[in-house]
C-alpha positions in Angstrom: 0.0 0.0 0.0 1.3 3.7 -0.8 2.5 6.1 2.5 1.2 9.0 3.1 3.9 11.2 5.0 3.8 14.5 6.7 5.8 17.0 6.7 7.4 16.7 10.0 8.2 12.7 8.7 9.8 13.9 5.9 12.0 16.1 8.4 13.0 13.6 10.4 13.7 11.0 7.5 16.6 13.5 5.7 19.2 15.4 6.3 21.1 18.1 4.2 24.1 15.9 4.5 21.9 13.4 2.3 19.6 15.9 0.2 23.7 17.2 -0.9 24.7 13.6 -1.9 21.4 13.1 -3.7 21.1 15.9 -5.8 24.4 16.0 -6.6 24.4 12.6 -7.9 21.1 13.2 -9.6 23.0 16.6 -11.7 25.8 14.1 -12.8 23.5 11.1 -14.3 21.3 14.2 -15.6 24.6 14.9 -17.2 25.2 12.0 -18.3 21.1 11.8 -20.0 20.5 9.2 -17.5 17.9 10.9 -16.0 14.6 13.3 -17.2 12.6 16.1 -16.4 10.2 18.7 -17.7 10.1 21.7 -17.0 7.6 23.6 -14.3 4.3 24.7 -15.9 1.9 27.0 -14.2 -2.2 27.0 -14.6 -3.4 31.2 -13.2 -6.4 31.8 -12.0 -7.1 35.4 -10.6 -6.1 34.9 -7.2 -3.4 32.2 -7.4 -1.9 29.7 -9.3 -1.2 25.7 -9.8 1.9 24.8 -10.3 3.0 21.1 -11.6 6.8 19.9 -12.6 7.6 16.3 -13.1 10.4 14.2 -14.0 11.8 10.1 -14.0 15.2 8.7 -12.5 15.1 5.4 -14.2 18.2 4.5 -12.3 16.0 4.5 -9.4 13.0 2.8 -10.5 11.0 5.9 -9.6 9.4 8.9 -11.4 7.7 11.7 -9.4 5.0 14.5 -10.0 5.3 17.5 -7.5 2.5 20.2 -7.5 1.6 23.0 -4.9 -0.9 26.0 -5.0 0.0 29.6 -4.1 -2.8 31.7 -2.9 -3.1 34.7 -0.8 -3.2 31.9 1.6 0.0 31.0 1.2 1.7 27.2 -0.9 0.9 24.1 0.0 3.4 21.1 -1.9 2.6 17.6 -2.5 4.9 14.9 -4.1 3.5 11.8 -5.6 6.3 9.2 -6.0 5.5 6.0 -8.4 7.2 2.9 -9.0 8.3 2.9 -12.8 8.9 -0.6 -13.2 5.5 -2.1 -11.1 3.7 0.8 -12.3 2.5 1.2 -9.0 2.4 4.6 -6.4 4.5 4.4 -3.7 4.0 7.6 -1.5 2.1 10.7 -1.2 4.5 13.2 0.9 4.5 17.2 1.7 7.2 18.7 0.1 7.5 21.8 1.2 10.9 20.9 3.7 11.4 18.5 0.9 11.5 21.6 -1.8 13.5 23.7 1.0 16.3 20.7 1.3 16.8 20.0 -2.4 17.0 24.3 -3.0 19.9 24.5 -0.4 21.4 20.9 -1.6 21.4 22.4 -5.6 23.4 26.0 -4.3 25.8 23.3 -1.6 26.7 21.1 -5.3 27.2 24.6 -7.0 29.4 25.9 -4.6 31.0 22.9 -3.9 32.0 22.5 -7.8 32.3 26.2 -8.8 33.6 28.0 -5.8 37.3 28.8 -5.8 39.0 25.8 -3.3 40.3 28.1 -0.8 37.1 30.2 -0.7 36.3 31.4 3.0 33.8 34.5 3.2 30.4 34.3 2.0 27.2 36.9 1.5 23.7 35.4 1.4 21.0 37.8 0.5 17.7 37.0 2.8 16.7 35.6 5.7 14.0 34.2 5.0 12.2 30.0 5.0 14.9 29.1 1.8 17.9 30.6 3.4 18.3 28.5 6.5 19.0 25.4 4.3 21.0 27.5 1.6 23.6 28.7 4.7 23.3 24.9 6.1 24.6 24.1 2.5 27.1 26.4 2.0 28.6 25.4 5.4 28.8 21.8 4.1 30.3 22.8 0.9 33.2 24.4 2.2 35.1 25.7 5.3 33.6 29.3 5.8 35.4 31.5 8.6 32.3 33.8 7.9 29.0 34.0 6.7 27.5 37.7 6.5 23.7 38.3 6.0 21.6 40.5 4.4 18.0 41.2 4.0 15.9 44.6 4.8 14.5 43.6 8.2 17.5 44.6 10.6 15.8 42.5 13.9 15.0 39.0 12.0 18.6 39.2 10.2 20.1 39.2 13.3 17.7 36.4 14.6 18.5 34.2 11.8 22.4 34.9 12.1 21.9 33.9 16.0 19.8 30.9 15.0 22.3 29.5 11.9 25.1 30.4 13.8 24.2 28.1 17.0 23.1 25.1 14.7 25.9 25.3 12.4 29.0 26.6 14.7 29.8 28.6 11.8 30.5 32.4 12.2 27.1 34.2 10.5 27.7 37.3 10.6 24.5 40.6 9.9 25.7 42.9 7.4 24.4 46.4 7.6 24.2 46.9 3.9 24.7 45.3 0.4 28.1 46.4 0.1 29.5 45.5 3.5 27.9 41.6 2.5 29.5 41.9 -0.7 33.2 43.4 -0.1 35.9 40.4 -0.3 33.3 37.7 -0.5 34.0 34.5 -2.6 30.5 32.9 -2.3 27.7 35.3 -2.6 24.3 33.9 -2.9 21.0 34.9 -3.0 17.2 33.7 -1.8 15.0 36.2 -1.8 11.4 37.4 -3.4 12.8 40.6 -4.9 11.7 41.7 -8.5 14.6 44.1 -8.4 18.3 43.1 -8.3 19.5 43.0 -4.6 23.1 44.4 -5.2 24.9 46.5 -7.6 26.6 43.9 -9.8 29.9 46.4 -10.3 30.8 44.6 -7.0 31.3 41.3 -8.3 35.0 41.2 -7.6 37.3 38.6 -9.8 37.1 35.4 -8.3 33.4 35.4 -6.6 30.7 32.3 -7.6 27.4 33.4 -7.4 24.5 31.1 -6.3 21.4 33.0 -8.0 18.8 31.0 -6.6 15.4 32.9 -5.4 13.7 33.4 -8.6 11.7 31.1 -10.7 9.5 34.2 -12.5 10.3 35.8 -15.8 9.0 38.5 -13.3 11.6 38.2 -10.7 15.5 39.8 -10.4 18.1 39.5 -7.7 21.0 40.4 -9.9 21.2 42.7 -12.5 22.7 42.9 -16.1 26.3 43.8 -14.4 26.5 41.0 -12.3 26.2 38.4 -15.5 27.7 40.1 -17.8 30.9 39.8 -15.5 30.2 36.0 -15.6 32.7 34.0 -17.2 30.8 31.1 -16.9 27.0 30.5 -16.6 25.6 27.5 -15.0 21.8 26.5 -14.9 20.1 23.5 -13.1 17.8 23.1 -16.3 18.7 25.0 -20.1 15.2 23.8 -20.9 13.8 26.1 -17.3 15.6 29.5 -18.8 12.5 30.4 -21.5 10.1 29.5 -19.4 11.2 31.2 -15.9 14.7 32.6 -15.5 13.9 35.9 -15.3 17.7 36.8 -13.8 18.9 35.8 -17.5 16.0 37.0 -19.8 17.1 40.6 -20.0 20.8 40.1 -20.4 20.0 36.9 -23.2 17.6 39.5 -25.3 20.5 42.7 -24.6 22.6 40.2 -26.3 25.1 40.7 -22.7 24.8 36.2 -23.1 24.6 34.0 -25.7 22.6 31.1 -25.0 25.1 28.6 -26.7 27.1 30.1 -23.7 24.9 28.5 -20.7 25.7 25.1 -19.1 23.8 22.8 -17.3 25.4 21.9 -13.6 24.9 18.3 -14.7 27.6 18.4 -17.2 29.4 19.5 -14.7 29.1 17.0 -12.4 29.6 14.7 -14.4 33.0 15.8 -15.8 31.7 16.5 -19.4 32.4 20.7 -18.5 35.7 21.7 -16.9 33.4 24.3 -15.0 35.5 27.1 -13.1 39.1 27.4 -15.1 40.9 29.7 -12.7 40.8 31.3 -9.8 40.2 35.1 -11.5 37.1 33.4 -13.4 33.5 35.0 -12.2 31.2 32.1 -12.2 27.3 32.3 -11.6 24.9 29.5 -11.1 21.1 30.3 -11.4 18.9 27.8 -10.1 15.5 27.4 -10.6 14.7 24.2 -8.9 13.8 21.3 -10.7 11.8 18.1 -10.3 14.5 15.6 -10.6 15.8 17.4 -7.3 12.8 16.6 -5.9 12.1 12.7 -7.1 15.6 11.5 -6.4 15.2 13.2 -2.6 12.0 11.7 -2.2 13.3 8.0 -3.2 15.3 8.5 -0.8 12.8 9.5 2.1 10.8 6.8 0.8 13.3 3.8 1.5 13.5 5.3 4.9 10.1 5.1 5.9 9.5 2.0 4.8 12.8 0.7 6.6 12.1 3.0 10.0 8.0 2.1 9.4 7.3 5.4 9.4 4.1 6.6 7.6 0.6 6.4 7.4 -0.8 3.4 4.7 -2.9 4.2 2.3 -5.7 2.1 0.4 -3.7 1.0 -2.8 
């Protein structure tokens, strides 16, 4: 019989340690055309929206439809998880921690295979539900002897900088301003719901990797035309997402700033078919827009672990 799991199940079940391994072993067999997915389509109606992505991991046995509604209510996410070879379903789970794990997991891979080796300092831009797991990442990807934060509420950016701080034992550090996040950072990342760019991108020093990773609206900025036209190389979770939602790279691909022949998708990366970062002058930028395969290969793995820990509620099948 399929599971039915909460979200609080799903918390217990995974950590980012794992959601890390996963996803980044899900970018290299996406690299390696291994693995599918399609792209995030959106149904509107005038006060909020369905949203449905879905994608198959045949190395897995398992393909996966996530959907969630905004509403001036707020999101709620579901996953359904199926067995591809029994053709059967095998879970029902929230996803919303699931969705908040496999965002900070894609930005730990990026920075982990992007980021200059000896990089130490790093910026994140907001404070909100997506950046706890996006610092948890970063610590995981690499020794940090600071984290600064900004957002615009002064009193809940230093909250969350007490909060990470404590969990991690990793210096994170308030910044008063955009510019004192940004100056001598080598990791700069952003999470936020801005539709404006959050820093001025003639401060993307030689060096940096940017994790670009708050947006999935043609709508939406966080960085501006400066900050990727200084890239020298792009990365994206998903070439086939960038039409459709990228919203950070629309304005410099139609200025002509970026090619499109010029983007590369983290799995190639991963799986060593893209030297990725060259030197350790070279700008690099990865936008993320969050795709399902992130989502299906996490969930397989939350799955297994119910069913071995017997957590979860059965379902009629």
């Amino acid at each position: 019989m399929p599971l039915f799991l909460t979200e609080a199940q799903v918390f217990e079940l995974v950590t980012m340690t794992d959601a890390v391994a996963v996803v980044e072993a899900c970018f290299r067999r996406q690299g390696e055309g291994k693995a599918t997915h399609e792209p995030r389509r959106r149904v509107r109606t005038p006060r909020g929206a369905l949203h449905v992505m879905f994608a198959a991991d045949p190395q897995a046995g398992v393909a996966g439809v996530k959907s969630y509604v905004t509403s001036p209510a707020g999101a709620r996410f579901h996953l359904l998880l199926y067995d591809t070879e029994a053709g059967q379903l095998l879970c029902i789970m929230e996803a919303d921690r699931l969705g908040q794990l496999r965002t900070g997991a894609a930005t730990g891979v990026a920075t982990r295979l992007l980021a200059r080796p000896d990089a130490g300092i790093g910026a994140v831009f907001g404070a909100g539900h997506q950046a706890e797991t996006q610092v948890e990442a970063l610590a995981l990807a690499r020794s940090f002897q600071e984290i600064r934060v900004y957002s615009r509420d002064a009193e809940r950016r230093a909250r969350f900088c007490c909060k990470l701080e404590d969990r991690l034992h990793v210096p994170v550090r308030p910044a008063a301003n955009p510019e004192e996040a940004l100056a001598g950072a080598h990791v700069v990342t952003t999470v936020t719901s801005s539709t404006r760019p959050v820093f001025d991108g003639a401060q993307v020093e030689a060096g940096m990797h940017l994790n670009v990773a708050g947006s999935n609206s043609l709508l939406k900025r966080e960085v501006d035309d400066a900050a990727v036209a200084r890239a020298d190389l792009i990365a994206v979770d998903s070439l086939a997402a960038v039409p459709l939602e990228s919203g950070d790279l629309l304005a410099p691909l139609q200025k002509g700033l970026i090619y499109p022949e010029s983007l590369v998708e983290l799995g190639q990366i991963a799986a060593g078919l893209h030297p990725g970062r060259q030197s350790d002058a070279e700008v690099t930028l990865f936008k993320s827009h969050g795709i399902a395969l992130e989502d299906v290969a996490l969930a397989a793995l939350v799955y297994r672990r119910a069913r071995e820990q017997r957590v979860g509620l059965a379902l009629p099948g």
